[in-house]
C-alpha positions as CSV (number, residue, x, y, z in Angstrom):
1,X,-47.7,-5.2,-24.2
2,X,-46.9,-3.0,-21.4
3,X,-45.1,-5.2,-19.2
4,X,-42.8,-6.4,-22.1
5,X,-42.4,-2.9,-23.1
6,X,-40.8,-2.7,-19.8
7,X,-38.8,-6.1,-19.7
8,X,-35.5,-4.3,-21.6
9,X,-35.6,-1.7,-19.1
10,X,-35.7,-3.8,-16.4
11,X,-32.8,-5.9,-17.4
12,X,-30.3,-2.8,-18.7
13,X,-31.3,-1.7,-14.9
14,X,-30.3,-5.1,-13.1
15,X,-26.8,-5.3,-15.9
16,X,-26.3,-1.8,-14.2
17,X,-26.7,-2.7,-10.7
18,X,-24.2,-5.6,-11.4
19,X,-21.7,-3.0,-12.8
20,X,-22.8,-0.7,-9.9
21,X,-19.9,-2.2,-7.6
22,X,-17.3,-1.0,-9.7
23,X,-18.8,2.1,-10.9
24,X,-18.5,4.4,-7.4
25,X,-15.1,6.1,-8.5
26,X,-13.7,7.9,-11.2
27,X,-10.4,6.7,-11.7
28,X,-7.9,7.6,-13.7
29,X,-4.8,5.1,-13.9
30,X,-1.5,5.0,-16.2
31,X,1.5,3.0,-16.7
32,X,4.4,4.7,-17.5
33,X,7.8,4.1,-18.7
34,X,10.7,6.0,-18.1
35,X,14.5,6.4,-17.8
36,X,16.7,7.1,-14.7
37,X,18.3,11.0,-15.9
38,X,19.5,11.9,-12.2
39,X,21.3,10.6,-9.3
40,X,22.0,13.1,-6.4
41,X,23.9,12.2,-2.7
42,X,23.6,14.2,-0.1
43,X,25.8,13.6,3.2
44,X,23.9,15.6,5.9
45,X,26.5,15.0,8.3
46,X,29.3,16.8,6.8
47,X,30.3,20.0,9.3
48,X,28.7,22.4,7.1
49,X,25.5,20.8,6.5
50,X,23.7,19.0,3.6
51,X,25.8,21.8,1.2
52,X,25.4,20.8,-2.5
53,X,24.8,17.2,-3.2
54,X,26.8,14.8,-5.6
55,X,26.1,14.1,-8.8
56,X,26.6,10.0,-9.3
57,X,26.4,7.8,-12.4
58,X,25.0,4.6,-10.3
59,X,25.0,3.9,-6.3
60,X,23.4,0.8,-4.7
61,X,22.2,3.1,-2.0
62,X,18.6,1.6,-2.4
63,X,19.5,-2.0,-1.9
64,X,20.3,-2.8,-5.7
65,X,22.4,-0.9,-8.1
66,X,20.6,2.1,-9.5
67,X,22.4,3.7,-13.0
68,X,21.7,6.3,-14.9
69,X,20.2,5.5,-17.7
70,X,18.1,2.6,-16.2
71,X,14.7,2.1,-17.5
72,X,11.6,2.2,-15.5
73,X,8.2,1.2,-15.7
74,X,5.1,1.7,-13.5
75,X,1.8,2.6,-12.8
76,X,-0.1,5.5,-10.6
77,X,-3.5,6.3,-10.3
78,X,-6.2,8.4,-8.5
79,X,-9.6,9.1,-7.9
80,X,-11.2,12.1,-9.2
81,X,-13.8,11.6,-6.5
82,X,-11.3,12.3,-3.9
83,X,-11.9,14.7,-1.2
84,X,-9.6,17.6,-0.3
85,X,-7.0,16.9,2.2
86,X,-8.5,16.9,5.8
87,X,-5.1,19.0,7.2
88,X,-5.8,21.7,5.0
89,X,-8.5,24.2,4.6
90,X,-11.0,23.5,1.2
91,X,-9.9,26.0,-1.9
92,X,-11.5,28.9,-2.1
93,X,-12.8,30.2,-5.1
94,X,-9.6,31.9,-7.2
95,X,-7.4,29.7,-5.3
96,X,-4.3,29.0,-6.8
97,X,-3.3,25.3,-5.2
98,X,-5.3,22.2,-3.5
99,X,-4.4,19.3,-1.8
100,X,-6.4,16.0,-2.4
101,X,-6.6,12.7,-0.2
102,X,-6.2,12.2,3.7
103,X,-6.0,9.4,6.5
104,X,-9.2,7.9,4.9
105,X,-7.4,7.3,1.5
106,X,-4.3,5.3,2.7
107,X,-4.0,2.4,0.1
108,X,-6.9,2.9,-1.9
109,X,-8.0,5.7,-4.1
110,X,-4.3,6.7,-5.2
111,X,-0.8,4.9,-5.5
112,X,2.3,4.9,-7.6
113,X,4.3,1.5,-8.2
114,X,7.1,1.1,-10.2
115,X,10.8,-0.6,-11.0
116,X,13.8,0.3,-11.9
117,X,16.0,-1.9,-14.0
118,X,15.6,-5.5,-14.6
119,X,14.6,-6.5,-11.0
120,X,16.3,-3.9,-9.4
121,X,14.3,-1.2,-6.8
122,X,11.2,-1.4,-6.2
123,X,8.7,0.7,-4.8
124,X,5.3,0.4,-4.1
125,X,3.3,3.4,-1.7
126,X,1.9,1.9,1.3
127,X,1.2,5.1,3.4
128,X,-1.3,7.7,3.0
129,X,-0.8,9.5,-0.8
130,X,-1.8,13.2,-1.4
131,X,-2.5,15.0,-4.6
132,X,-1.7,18.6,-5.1
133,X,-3.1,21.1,-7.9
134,X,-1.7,24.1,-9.1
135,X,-3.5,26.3,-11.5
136,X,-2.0,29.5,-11.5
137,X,-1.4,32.0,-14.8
138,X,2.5,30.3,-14.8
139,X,2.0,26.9,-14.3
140,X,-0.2,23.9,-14.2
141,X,0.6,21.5,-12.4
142,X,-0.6,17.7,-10.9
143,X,1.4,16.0,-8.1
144,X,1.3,12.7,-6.6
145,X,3.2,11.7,-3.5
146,X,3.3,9.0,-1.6
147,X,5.9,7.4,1.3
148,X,6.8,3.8,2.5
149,X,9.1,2.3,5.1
150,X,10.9,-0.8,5.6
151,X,10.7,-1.7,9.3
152,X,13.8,-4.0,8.9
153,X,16.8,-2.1,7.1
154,X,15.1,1.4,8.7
155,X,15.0,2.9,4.5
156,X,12.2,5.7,3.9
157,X,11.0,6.7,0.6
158,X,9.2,9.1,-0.4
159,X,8.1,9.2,-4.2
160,X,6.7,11.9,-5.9
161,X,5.0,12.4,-10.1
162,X,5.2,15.6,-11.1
163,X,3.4,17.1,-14.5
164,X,4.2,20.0,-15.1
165,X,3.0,22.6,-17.7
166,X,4.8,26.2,-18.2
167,X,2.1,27.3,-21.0
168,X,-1.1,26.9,-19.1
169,X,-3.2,24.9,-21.3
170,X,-3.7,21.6,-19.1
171,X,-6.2,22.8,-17.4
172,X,-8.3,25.5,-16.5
173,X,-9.3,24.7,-12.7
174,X,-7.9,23.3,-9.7
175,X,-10.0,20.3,-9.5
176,X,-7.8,17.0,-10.4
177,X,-8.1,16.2,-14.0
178,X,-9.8,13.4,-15.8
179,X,-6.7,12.5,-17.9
180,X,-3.4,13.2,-18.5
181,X,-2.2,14.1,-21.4
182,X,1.0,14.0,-22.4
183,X,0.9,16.7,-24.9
184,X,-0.2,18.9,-22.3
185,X,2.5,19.0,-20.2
186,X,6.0,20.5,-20.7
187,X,7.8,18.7,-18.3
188,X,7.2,14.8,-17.0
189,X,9.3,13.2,-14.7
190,X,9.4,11.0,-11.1
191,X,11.8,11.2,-8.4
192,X,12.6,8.7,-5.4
193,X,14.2,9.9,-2.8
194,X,16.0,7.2,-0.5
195,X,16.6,7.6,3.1
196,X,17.9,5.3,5.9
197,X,16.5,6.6,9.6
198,X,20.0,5.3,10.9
199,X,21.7,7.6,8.7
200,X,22.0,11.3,8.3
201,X,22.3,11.2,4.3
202,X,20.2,10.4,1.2
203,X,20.4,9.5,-2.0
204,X,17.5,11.5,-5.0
205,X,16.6,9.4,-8.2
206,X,15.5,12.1,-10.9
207,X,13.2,9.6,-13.8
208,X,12.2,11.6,-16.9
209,X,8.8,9.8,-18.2
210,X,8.6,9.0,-21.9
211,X,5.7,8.0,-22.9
212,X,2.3,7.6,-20.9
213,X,-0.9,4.5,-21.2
214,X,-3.9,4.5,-20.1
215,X,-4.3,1.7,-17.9
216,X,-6.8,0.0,-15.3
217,X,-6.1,1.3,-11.8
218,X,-4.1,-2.2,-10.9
219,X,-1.4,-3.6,-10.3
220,X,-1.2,-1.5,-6.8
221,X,-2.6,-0.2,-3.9
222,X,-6.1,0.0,-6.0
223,X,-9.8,0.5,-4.8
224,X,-11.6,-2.2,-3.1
225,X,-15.2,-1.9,-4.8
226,X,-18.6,-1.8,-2.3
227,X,-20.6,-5.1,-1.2
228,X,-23.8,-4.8,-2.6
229,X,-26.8,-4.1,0.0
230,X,-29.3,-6.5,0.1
231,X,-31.7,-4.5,-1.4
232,X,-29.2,-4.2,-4.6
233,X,-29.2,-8.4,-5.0
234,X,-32.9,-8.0,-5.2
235,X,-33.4,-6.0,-7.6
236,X,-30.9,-7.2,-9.3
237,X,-32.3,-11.0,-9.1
238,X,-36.0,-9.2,-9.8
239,X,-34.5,-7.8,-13.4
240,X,-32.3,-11.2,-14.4
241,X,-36.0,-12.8,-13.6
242,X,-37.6,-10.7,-16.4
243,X,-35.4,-11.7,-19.0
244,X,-35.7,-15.1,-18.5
245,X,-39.3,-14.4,-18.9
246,X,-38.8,-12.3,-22.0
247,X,-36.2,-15.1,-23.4
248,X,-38.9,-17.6,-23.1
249,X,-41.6,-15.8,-24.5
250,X,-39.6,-14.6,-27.6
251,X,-38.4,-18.6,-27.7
252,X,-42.3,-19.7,-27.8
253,X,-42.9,-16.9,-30.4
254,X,-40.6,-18.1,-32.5
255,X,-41.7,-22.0,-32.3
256,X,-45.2,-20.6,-33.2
């Protein structure tokens, strides 16, 4: 009686070994939608520097024809698992502001892809993303940013998702949250910024988001789960054993 006592154990521990792979981070993923609400150019090379930019209704700057207007849709994610940012000192306790990711997390525990329009830009990070947290008596706040670069036509982006909350009530801590809650957050919104490394101007994409999903952390730059040690198969082969036994046993119990 003892050893079938154990046989259910045995098997939710080899069913959680299976799941085990997938199980080492804490993600938290969203797809998002929302609408193209600024366009800025800035000509750097006009005699008296960058000066004010120019409001635009649409520009092709990016490749395709960007209006405002457009809608968007995407997907970011993060792990809460991730460590603070190697180039910058750990937060102290009462620190306001910290700065998650690094070198090690280049295309794989946070990303951002989206589109704009109806195949028109799109952008997908490729280089190393940071997090940022800002917990302060004025604000709360959770930033993503991330950069890629087209070797052929020279053009840079960087991309940034801001939530923003004026009220303080998203969260009480500089660690990176487990959700994201819409409700929480006063202000919502992406930006793209567009720049060509042959040229001394850019053009800034201001996206308001409207409305948030929880998703699973693809499509993107998303985690590539662990290869089980030997050990794991094992034990995992040991439990599936059991419940054949126990199948069998229950099977001639019931013939009896």
């Amino acid at each position: 009686m003892h050893l079938l006592a154990t046989l259910p154990s045995a098997g939710a521990a080899a069913l959680l070994l299976l799941s085990a792979p997938c199980a080492h981070a804490s993600i938290v993923a969203y797809d998002f939608s929302a609408t193209v609400s600024e366009l800025t150019y800035y000509a750097h090379t006009s005699p008296s520097g960058p000066g004010p930019g120019v409001s635009l209704g649409s520009s092709d700057y990016a490749g395709a024809l960007v209006s405002k207007g457009d809608q968007v849709r995407g997907h970011f994610f993060y792990d809460t698992e991730l460590g603070q940012f190697l180039g910058a000192p750990p937060a102290q306790p009462g620190a306001e502001s910290a700065l998650y990711g690094g070198p090690g997390y280049a295309n794989t525990m946070a990303g951002v892809d989206y589109s704009i329009g109806n195949g028109g830009v799109r952008f997908k990070s490729v280089d190393t993303p940071v997090v940022s947290v800002i917990n302060n008596p004025h604000v709360d706040v959770v930033h993503i940013v991330a950069l890629t670069r087209d070797g052929q036509s020279g053009l840079g982006q960087e991309v940034g998702i801001d939530f923003i909350d004026m009220r303080h009530i998203a969260f009480n801590s500089i660690a990176l949250p487990g959700e994201i809650k819409a409700s929480d957050y006063s202000i919502m919104g992406v930006y793209n910024s567009f720049t060509y490394a042959s040229r001394d101007d850019s053009l800034y994409v201001g996206m308001k988001i409207d409305s948030l999903t929880p998703s699973i952390p693809g499509p993107g730059p998303g985690p590539t789960p662990p290869v089980p040690e030997p050990e794991s198969y094992a034990m995992l082969l040991a439990g599936l054993g059991l419940l054949g036994v126990l199948a069998r046993r229950r099977a001639g119990a019931a013939r009896a």
